[in-house]
Structures are given as C-alpha cells and as structure tokens.
C-alpha positions as CSV (number, residue, x, y, z in Angstrom):
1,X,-12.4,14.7,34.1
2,X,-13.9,15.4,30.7
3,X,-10.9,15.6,29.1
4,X,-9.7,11.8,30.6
5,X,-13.5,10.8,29.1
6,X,-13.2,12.5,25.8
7,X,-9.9,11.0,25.5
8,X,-11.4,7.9,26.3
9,X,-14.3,7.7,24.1
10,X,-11.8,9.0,21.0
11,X,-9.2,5.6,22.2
12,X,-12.4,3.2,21.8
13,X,-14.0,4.2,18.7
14,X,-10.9,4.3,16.7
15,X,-10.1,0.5,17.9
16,X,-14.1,-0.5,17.0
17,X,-13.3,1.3,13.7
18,X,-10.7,-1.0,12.9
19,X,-11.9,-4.5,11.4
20,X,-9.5,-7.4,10.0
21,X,-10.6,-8.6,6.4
22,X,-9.2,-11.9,5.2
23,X,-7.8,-10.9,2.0
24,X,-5.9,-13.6,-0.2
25,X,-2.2,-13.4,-0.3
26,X,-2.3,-12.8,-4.3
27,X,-4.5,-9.8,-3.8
28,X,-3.2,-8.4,-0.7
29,X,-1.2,-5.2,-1.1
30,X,2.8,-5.6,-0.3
31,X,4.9,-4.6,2.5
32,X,7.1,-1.8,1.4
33,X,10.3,-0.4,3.2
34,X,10.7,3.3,3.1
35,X,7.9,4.2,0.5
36,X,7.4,7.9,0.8
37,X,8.4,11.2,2.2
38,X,5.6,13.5,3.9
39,X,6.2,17.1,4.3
40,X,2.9,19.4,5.6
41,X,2.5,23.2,6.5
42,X,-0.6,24.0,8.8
43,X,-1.3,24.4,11.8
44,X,-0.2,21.9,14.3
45,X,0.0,18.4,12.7
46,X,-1.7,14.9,13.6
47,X,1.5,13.2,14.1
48,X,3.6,15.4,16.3
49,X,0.8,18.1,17.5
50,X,2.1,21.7,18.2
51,X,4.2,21.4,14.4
52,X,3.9,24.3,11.9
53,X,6.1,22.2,10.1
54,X,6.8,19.0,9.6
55,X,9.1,16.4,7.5
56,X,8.6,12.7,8.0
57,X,9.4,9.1,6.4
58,X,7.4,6.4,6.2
59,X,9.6,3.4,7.1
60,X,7.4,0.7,6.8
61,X,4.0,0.4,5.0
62,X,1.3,-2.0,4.7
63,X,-1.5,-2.1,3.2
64,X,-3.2,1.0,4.9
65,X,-0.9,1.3,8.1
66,X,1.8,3.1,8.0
67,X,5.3,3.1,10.3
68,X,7.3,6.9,10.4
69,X,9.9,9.0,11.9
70,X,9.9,12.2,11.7
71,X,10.4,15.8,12.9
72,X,8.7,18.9,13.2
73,X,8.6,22.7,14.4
74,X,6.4,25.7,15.6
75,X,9.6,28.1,14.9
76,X,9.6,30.0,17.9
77,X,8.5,27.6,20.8
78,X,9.1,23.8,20.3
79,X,10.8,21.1,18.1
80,X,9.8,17.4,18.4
81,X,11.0,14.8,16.9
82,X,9.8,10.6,16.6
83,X,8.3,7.8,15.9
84,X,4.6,6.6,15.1
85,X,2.0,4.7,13.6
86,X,-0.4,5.9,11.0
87,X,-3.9,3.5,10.2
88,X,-5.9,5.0,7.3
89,X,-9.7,3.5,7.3
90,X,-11.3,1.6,3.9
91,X,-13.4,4.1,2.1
92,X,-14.3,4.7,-1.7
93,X,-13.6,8.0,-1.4
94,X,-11.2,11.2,-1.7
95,X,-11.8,11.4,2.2
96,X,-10.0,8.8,4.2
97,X,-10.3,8.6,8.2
98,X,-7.0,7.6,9.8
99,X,-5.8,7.5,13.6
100,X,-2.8,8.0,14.6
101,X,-0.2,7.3,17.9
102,X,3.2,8.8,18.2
103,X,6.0,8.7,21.2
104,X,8.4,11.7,20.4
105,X,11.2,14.3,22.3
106,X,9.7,18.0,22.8
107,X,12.7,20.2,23.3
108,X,11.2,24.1,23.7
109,X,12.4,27.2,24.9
110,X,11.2,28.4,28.4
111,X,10.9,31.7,27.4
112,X,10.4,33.5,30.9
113,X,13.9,31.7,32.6
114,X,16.2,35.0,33.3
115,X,18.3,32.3,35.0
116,X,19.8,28.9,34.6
117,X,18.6,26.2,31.5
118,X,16.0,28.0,29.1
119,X,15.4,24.2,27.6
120,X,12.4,22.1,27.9
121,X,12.7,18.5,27.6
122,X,10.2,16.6,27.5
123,X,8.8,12.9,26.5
124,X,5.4,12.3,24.9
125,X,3.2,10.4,23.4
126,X,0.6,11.6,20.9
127,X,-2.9,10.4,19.8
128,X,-5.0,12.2,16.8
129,X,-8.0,11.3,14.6
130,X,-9.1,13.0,11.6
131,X,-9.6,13.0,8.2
132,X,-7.7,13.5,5.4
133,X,-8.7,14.8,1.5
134,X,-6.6,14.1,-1.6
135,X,-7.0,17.7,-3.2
136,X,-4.6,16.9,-6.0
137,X,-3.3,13.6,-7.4
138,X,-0.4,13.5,-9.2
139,X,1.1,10.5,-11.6
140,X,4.1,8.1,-10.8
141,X,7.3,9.5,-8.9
142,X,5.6,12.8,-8.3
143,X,3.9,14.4,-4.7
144,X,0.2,14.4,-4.1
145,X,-1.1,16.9,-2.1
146,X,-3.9,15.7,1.0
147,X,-6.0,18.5,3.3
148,X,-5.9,16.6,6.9
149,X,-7.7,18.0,9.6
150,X,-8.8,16.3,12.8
151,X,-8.1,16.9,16.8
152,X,-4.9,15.8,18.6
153,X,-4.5,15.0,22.4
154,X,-0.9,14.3,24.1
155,X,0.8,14.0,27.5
156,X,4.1,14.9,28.2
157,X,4.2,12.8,31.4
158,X,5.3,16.4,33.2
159,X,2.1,18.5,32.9
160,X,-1.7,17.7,32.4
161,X,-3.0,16.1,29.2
162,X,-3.3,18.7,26.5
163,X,-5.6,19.1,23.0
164,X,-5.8,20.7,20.1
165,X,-7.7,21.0,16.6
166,X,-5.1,20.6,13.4
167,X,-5.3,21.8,10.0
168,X,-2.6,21.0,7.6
169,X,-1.5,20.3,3.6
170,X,0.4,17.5,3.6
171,X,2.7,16.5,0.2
172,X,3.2,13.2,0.1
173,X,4.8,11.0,-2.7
C-alpha cells in the first residue's frame, strides 16, 4: 500500500512540475531527428532500471523532452530493451531535474530452472525521477559527461511493483 502511494505521490508531482511557457516561434528551440547517442555505466539506470549498462538514441528531441530507444544489461541476470520519454525541467544550473517513462522487453535468466525454459519474458513499463549533473562539458561534436542519480519504480505486469535507487555516468553527445 505504501509503495501504490509513494508511486502515486512521485506520478503527481512530476506532472505539477511541468508548466507550458508560450515562447515565440523565432526563439523556440527546434525539433531535431536523431540528435544524440547516450551511453551510461552505474548502477541501474533511469530509463530501463535494473541496467549496468546502457546504450540509447534519442530519436526525437524538443526543446527539453526527449524521445529514445534503447537497450541495456546487468550482465548476468537481465537484458531490456525499449522505448521512452525523457522531460528535463528549466533550471539555471549544472543540475537539471528530469522524469522519465519507458515501456521495454525484460528477457532474464531464471537461474534456479533444472528443467524446461530458463528464459524470462517479460513486459514493462518504467517510471524514474531524478537529477542529473553535467560534470564535464565538452565542445561541438564531442561527448559530455552527466552524473544522474534519482529512484526508479516499474511493473512487469507478472509480479508486484518493484523500486530501486540509480546512480549512473551518462556520456552523451
């Protein structure tokens, strides 16, 4: 029951962080097709969750939301691999708050099965919040490097909802 209000709570302040500005089309920023490729070691990851590592591309960007695909692994228990949306929030700062929702495929190895299919499939869907910290700005054509760290909560419409804390450098041209 926590866990349903947490999740909750966490689903409502990320829409009330959200606010439409008006901007003029002359100053607002353009919508780019496949503008950058994200690679991050950590652990887990705010787009997938249980990821140790993870490659993505952003397919569509604009202004400070974000469209990807991607995939990711822990190595020796699961690989997932999908889609998602990324929303970084206005601030002046190095540190930029983001949200983000993902549906991907969780294929892991069930590793006590003596008998029959040792593969897990499963469907989920993905929601995270955090923060994330340019460490290391880099000119034109070259990667940045960002420190995210936030929580992640997902249900893989088989089991109970599940949660964990993420830490992870993220290069990111």
């Amino acid at each position: 029951m926590i866990k349903k209000i947490l999740l909750l709570i966490f689903i409502a302040s990320s829409l009330l962080m959200t606010s439409e500005e008006v901007v003029p089309e002359e100053v607002a920023p353009k919508k780019n097709w496949f503008t950058s490729k994200n690679t991050s070691f950590g652990l887990f990851d705010e787009k997938f969750g249980l990821d140790f590592f993870s490659l993505s591309l952003t397919i569509y960007e604009d202004g400070n939301d974000e469209i990807f695909v991607g995939f990711g692994t822990s190595i020796f228990v699961s690989t997932q691999a999908g889609i998602g949306w990324k929303r970084y929030y206005d601030t002046d700062r190095k540190l930029k708050p983001f949200s983000c929702i993902s549906m991907f495929d969780r294929r892991s190895n069930k590793m006590a099965v003596t008998n029959g299919d040792s593969v897990r499939e499963d469907n989920c869907i993905g929601l995270s919040g955090g923060a994330s910290l340019m460490l290391w700005d880099r000119k034109e054509d070259k990667r940045d490097l960002y420190l995210n760290i936030g929580v992640f909560a997902g249900y893989d419409f088989r089991n109970d909802p599940f949660g964990c804390p993420f830490i992870n450098l993220e290069f990111k041209n």
